[in-house]
C-alpha positions, 0 to 999 in steps of 0.5 A: 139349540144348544152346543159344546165348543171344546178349544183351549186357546181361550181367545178363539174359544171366546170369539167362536162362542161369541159368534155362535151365540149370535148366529142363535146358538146357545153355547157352552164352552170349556178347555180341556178333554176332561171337562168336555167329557163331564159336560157331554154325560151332563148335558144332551148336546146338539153339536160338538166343536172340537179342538184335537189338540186340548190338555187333560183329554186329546180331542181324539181320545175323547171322541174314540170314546164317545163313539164308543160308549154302549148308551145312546148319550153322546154316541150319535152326536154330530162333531166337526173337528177343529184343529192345525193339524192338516195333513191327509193323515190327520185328517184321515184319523179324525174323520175315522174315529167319527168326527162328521166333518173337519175345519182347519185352522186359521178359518172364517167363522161363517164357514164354521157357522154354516158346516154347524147348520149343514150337520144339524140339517142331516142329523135331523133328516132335513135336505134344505135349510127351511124347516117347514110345517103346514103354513109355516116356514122357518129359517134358523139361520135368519130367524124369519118365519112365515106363517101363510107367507105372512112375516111373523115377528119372534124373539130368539128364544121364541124361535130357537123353541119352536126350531127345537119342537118343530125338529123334534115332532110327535115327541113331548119336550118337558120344560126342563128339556127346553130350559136346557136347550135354551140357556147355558151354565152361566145364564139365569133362568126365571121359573116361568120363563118356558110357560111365558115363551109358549104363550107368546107363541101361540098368540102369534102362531095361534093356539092350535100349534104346540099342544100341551101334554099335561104332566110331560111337555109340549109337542107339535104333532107330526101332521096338522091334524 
């Protein structure tokens, strides 16, 4: 899954990036208002990591305004604010304008880790931290899956696309989708790397699973039939 960190003091934006991308994140990151605002009309984001305090753009004022926009894009994503401010008010007018939780600063990065699962969980409509499929059981957060209560080996990017088919199922992701999900800005994609994932996951999963929706995507069907 992929998300937006905003926060200007460079050192916690890296060392938030760093930890996100390790939890199994894929994570885009900049510095001021302005910038988050092109990023979230570019990219679908899962989530939003957002200082209040950035230059060029208040994490407030863009917020406002994404809460704001008449499309779809942006409107509905899940944002956690970030700030020192932490007063009453404050946090008062952040959850207001739309945010979906609030974490003062200083903070453990596990808490920040965990509120990002927990607002991924509901904006998908699950309860529990396992996303399950008939015979299949998946935990993002520590990328093991079971399969007939059998372990079965994945490599991040096979599990962040299957975590991202099995969130989105009865709905065809195009390649492209994927590879947006997948990599960030700075990260080289191989022409065929989508098409080699898929295919080593159905030899694991076997190849009944993900269906290939010629000329759209892939999808896995709401039920097992």
């Amino acid at each position: 899954m992929r998300l937006l960190v905003a926060e200007d003091n460079v050192l916690l934006g890296q060392g938030i990036e760093a930890g996100l991308k390790q939890a199994g994140f894929t994570v885009d990151r900049v510095l001021d208002g302005a910038s988050a605002a092109l990023a979230l009309d570019a990219v679908d984001y899962e989530l939003l990591v957002l200082d209040l305090g950035l230059p060029r753009l208040t994490g407030l004022d863009l917020l406002k305004g994404l809460r704001n926009k008449r499309s779809d894009k942006g409107r509905d994503i899940p944002v956690i604010i970030l700030t020192a401010r932490d007063t009453v008010q404050d946090r008062i007018a952040g959850l207001n304008a739309g945010a979906d939780d609030y974490l003062v600063k200083p903070f453990d990065l596990a808490e920040l880790i965990a509120r990002i699962r927990a607002l991924l969980r509901r904006a998908h409509g699950r309860t529990t931290a396992i996303i399950e499929y008939p015979n299949l059981q998946l935990d993002p957060a520590t990328l093991q899956v079971l399969q007939e209560g059998k372990i079965i080996q994945l490599s991040a990017r096979e599990c962040a696309i299957l975590v991202d088919l099995l969130e989105h199922k009865g709905t065809a992701l195009s390649r492209s989708r994927l590879e947006e999900s997948l990599y960030g800005w700075n990260e080289e994609v191989e022409s065929n790397a989508i098409e080699v994932h898929i295919h080593n996951l159905r030899k694991k999963l076997g190849d009944q699973l993900i269906k290939t929706i010629r000329g759209v995507g892939y999808l896995i069907r709401k039920d097992a039939t």
